[in-house]
C-alpha positions as CSV (number, residue, x, y, z in Angstrom):
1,X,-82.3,56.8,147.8
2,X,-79.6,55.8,150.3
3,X,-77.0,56.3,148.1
4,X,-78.8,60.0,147.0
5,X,-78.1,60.7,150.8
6,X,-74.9,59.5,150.9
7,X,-73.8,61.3,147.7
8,X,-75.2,64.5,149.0
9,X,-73.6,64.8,152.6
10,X,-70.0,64.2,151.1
11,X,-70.8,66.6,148.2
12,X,-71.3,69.2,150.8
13,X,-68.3,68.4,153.2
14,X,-66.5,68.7,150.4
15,X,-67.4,72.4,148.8
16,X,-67.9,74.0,152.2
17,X,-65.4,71.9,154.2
18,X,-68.1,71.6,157.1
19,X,-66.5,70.2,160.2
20,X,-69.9,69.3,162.3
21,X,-73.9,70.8,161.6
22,X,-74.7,72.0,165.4
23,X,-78.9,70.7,165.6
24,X,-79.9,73.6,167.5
25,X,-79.3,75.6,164.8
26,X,-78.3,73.9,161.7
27,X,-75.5,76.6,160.9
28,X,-72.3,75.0,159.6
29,X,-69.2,75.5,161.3
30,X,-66.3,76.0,159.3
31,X,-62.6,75.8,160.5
32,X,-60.1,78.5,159.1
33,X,-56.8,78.5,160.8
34,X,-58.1,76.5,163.4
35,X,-60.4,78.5,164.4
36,X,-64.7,78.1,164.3
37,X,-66.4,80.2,162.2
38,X,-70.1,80.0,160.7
39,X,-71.3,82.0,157.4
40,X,-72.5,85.0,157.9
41,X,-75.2,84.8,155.1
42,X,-76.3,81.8,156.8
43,X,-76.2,83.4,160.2
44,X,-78.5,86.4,158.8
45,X,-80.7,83.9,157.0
46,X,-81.7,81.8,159.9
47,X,-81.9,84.6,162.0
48,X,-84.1,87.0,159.9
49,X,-81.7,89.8,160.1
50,X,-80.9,92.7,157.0
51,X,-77.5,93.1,155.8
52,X,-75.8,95.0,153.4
53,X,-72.0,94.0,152.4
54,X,-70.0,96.3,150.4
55,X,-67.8,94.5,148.3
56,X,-65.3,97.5,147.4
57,X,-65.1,98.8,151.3
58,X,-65.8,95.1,152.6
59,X,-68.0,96.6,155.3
60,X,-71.1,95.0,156.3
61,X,-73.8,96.1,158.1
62,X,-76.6,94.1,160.1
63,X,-79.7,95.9,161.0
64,X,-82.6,93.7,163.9
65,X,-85.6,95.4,165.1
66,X,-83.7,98.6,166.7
67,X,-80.1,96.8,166.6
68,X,-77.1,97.8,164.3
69,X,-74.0,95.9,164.0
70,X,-71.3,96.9,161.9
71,X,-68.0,94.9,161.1
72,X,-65.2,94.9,158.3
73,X,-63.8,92.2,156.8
74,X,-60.3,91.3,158.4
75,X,-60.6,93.3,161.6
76,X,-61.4,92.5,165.0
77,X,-63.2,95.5,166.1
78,X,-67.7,95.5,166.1
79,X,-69.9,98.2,166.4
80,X,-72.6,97.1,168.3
81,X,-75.6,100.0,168.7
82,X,-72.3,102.2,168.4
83,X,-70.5,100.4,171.3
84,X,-66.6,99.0,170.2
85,X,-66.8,95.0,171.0
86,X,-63.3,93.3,170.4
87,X,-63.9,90.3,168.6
88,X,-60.7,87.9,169.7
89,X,-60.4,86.7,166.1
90,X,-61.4,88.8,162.9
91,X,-64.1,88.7,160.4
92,X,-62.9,86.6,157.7
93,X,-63.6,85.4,154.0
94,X,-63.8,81.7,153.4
95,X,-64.6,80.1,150.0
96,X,-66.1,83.1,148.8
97,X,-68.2,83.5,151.7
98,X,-68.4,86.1,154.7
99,X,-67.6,84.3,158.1
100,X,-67.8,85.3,161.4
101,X,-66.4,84.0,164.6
102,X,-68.4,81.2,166.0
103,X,-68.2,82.9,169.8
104,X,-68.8,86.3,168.2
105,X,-72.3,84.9,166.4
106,X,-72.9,83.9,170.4
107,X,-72.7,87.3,171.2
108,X,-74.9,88.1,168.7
109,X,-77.7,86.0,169.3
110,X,-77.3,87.4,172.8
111,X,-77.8,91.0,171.8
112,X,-80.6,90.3,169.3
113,X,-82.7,87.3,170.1
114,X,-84.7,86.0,173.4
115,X,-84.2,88.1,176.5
116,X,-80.8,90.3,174.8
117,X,-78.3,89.2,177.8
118,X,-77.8,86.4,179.9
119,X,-79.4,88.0,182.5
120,X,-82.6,88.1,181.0
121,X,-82.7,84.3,180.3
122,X,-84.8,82.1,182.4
123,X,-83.5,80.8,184.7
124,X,-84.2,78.3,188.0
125,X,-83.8,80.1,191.4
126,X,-80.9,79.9,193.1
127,X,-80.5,76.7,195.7
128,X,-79.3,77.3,199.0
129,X,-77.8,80.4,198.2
130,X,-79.2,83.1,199.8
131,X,-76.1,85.4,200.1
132,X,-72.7,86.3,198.4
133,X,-69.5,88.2,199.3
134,X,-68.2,89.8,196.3
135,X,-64.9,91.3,197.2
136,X,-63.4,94.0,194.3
137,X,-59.4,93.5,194.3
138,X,-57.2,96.3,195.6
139,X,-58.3,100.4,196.0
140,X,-58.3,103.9,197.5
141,X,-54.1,104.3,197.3
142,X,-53.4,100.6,196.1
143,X,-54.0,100.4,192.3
144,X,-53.5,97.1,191.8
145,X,-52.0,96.2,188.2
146,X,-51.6,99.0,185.5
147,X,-51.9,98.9,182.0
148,X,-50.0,100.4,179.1
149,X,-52.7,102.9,178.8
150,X,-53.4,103.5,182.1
151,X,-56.1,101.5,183.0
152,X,-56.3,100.4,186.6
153,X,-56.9,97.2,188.1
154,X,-59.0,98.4,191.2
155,X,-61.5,100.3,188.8
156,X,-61.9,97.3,186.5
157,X,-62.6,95.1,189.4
158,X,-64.9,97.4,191.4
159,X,-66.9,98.1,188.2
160,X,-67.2,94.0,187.6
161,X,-68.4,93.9,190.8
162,X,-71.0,96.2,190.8
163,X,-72.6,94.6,187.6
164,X,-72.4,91.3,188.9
165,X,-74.0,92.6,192.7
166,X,-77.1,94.2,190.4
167,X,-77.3,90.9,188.3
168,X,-77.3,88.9,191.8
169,X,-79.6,91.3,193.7
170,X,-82.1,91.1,190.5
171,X,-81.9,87.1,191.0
172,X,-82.9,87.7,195.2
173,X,-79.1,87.2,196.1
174,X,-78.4,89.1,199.0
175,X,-75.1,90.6,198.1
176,X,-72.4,92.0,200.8
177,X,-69.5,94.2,198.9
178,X,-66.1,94.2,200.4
179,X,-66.0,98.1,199.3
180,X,-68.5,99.2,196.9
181,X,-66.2,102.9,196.4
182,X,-62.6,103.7,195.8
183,X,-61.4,102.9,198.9
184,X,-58.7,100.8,200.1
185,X,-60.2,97.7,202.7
186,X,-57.1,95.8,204.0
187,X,-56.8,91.7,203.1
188,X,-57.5,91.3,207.0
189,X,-60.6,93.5,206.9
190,X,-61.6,91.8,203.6
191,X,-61.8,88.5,205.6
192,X,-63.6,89.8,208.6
193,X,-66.5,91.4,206.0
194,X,-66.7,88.0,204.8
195,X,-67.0,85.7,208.2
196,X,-69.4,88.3,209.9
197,X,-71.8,88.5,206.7
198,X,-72.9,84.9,207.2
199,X,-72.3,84.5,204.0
200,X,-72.6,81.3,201.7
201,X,-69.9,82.2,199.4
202,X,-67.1,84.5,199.1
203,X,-65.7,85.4,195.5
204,X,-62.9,87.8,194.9
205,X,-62.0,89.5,191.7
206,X,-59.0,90.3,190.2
207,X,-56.9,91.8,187.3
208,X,-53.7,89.9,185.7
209,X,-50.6,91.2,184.9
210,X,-47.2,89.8,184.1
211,X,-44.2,90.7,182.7
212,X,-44.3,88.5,179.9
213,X,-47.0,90.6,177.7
214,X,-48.2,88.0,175.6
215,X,-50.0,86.2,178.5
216,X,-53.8,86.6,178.4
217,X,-56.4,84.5,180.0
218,X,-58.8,84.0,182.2
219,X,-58.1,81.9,185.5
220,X,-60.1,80.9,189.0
221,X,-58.2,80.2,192.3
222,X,-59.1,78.2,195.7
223,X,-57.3,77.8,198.5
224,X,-54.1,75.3,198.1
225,X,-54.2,72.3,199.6
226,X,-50.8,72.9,201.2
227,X,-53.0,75.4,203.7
228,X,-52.6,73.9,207.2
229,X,-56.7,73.5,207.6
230,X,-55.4,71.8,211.2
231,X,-54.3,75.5,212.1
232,X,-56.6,77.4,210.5
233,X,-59.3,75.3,212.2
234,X,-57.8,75.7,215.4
235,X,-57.4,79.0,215.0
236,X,-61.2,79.3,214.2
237,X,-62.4,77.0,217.3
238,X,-60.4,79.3,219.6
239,X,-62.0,82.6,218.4
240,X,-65.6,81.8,216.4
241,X,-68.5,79.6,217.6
242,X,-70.0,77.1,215.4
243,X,-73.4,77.9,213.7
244,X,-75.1,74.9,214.2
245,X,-78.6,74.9,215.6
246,X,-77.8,73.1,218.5
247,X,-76.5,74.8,221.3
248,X,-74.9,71.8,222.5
249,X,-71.6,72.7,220.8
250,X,-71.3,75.6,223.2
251,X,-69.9,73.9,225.5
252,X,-67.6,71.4,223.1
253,X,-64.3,70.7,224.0
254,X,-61.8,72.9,222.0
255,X,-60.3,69.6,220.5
256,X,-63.9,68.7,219.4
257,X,-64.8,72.2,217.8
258,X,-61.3,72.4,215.9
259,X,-62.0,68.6,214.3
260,X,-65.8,70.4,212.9
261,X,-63.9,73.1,211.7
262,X,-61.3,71.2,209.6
263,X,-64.1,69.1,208.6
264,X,-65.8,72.5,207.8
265,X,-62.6,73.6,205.8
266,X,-62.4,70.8,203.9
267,X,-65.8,71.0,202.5
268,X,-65.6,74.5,201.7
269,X,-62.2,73.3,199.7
270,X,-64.2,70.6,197.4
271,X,-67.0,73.0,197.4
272,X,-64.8,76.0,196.3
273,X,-63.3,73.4,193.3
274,X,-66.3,73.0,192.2
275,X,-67.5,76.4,192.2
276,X,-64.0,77.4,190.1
277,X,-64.7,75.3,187.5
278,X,-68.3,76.0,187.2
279,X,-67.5,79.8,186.5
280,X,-64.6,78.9,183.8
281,X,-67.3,76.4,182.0
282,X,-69.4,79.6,181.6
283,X,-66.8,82.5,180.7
284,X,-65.7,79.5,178.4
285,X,-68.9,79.1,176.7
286,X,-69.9,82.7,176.9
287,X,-66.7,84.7,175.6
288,X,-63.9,84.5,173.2
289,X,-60.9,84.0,175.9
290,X,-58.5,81.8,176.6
291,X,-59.6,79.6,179.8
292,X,-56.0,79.2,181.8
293,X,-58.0,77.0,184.1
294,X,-58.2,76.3,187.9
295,X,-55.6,76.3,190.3
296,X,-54.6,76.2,194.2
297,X,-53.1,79.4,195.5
298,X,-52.4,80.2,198.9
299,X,-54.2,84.0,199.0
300,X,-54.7,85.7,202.0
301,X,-58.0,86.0,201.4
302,X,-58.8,82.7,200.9
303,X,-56.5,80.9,203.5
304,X,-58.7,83.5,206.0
305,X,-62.5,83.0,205.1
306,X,-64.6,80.3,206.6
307,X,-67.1,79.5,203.8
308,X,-66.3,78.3,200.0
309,X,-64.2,80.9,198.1
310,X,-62.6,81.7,194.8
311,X,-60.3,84.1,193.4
312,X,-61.3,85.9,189.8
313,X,-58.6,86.6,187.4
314,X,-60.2,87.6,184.9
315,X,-57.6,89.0,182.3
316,X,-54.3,90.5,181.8
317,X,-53.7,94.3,181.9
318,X,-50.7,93.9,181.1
319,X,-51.8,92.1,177.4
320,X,-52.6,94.9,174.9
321,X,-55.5,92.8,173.4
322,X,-56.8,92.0,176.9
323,X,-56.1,95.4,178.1
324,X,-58.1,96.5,175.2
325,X,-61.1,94.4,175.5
326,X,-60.9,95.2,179.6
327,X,-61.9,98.8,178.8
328,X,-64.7,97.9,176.8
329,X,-68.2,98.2,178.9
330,X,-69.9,95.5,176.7
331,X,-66.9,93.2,177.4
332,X,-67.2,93.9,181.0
333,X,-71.0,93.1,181.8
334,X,-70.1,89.7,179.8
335,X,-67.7,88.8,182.3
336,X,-69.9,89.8,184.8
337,X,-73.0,87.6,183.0
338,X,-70.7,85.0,182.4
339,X,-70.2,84.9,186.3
340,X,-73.3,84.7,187.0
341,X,-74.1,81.7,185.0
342,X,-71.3,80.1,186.3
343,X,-72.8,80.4,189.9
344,X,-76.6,79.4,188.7
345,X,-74.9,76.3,187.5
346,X,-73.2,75.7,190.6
347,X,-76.1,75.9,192.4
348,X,-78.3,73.8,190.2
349,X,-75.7,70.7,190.4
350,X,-75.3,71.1,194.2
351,X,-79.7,70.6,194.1
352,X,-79.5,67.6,191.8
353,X,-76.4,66.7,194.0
354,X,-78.6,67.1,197.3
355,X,-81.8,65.4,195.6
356,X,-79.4,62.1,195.2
């Protein structure tokens, strides 16, 4: 019998060249070029879904409930209920078979199965954060990055923002927008939205660009470490009181109140890390991009605001496939969804952290 077992699990290695069998679903995964894909058949299969392929056109069409998705073997571009969804690697044929992107049947199970989005997923309520800044990059007369096609940074970021305040809002977030028009809200002003909101965190996002136009990615900032947090909290004890409960710090010498607010700056710091790479996890998990990863910067906007903050990138403009995909209004709410996940998880580790 062992030997049957034994026989059997090479014999199928070897005709579908199988590189792991994930449990929760028991799809194979198959790697072409380097890249993970899973058979579409399969897929459909397990799934319950109808599909049709047409040998001679290679189209194929999948029909769920009141879904339709239609693809083409060797392109990159999904209908999805008649919306355009970039797939960042192409429908493919392996061993005789129809495969599909292994992040693309993500975005599938998404659409189709348990709750459609993200957004709809259960989910634990957020821990000690009761409200968010979400500041949308540039606006009014400053356009931020442009695209080959036109399409503006400002828009793409205010519109992120907007779908990431409803997804917050429908979560009991209490959500303060740096501008919630096309308007243009100095870096200054930006900051002093933020410190008066009483805010728990402050998350700015932004549009790439570069000159080198094969760079794409998506990338989180905090506040360097070469930030003089000595200054900035002297700066602070000289201008803000402390929002302790005790009224005791009043009265604090100015040497005492700048030594709580480094202390303060340096736990928004670690705190800010940790909220960066949280939100790449997700976007990393949730979309087909390329995770450039976190990294220090020394942003206005981040150098200014007392609480823990990040700056989105969350693509390049200036990248014709990125560009592309930027445009795209399913694309969008992903990021946004992906954001959001990337926050619930933050919150949940800082409970378990808080429960130790």
């Amino acid at each position: 019998m062992y030997k049957k077992i034994v026989l059997f699990f090479l014999t199928t290695i070897f005709l579908a060249g199988c590189v792991s069998v994930p449990p929760r679903d028991a799809l194979s995964i198959y790697n072409v070029n380097g890249v993970r894909y899973v058979s579409l058949k399969s897929f459909c299969d397990l799934k319950g879904i109808s599909w049709e392929y047409n040998t001679f056109a290679q189209k194929i069409n999948l029909v769920k409930d009141e879904h339709k998705i239609d693809l083409m073997v060797g392109d990159s571009l999904a209908l999805i209920d008649g919306k355009s969804v970039h797939l960042k690697y192409p429908v493919d044929i392996y061993q005789g078979a129809v495969v599909i992107p292994y992040k693309f049947k993500e975005q599938l199970d998404n659409v189709l199965f348990a709750g459609v989005s993200a957004r709809q997923k259960s989910r634990a309520a957020f821990y000690k954060i009761k409200r968010i800044v979400l500041d949308a990059g540039h606006g009014g007369n400053d356009p931020g990055a442009i695209g080959r096609t036109g399409l503006r940074e400002k828009d793409i970021n205010l519109d992120i923002v907007k779908r990431l305040a409803k997804l917050l809002r429908a979560d009991g977030v209490d959500v303060v927008m740096t501008r919630s028009s096309d308007r243009f809200i100095s870096l200054q002003g930006r900051v002093d939205i933020a410190n008066k909101s009483g805010a728990d965190l402050f998350l700015s996002v932004h549009s790439n660009a570069n000159r080198v136009r094969s760079l794409n990615g998506f990338e989180v900032y905090y506040v360097s470490p070469s930030v003089d947090d000595t200054k900035r909290a002297l700066n602070a004890a000289k201008e803000e009181r402390l929002d302790f409960d005790s009224s005791c710090f009043d009265h604090a010498s100015l040497n005492l109140k700048a030594t709580l607010w480094d202390m303060i700056y340096t736990h928004s710091r670690a705190q800010s890390i940790k909220l960066a790479r949280s939100i790449c996890y997700t976007i990393d998990r949730d979309l087909d991009t390329k995770i450039l990863g976190v990294k220090a910067a020394r942003y206005y906007v981040l150098k200014g605001v007392r609480m823990p903050a990040i700056l989105i990138e969350i693509g390049f403009v200036s990248n014709a496939s990125e560009e592309r995909m930027l445009k795209n209004n399913f694309y969008r709410q992903q990021i946004a969804e992906g954001i959001l996940d990337g926050l619930h998880n933050y919150s949940q580790d800082s409970m378990l952290a808080g429960a130790r």
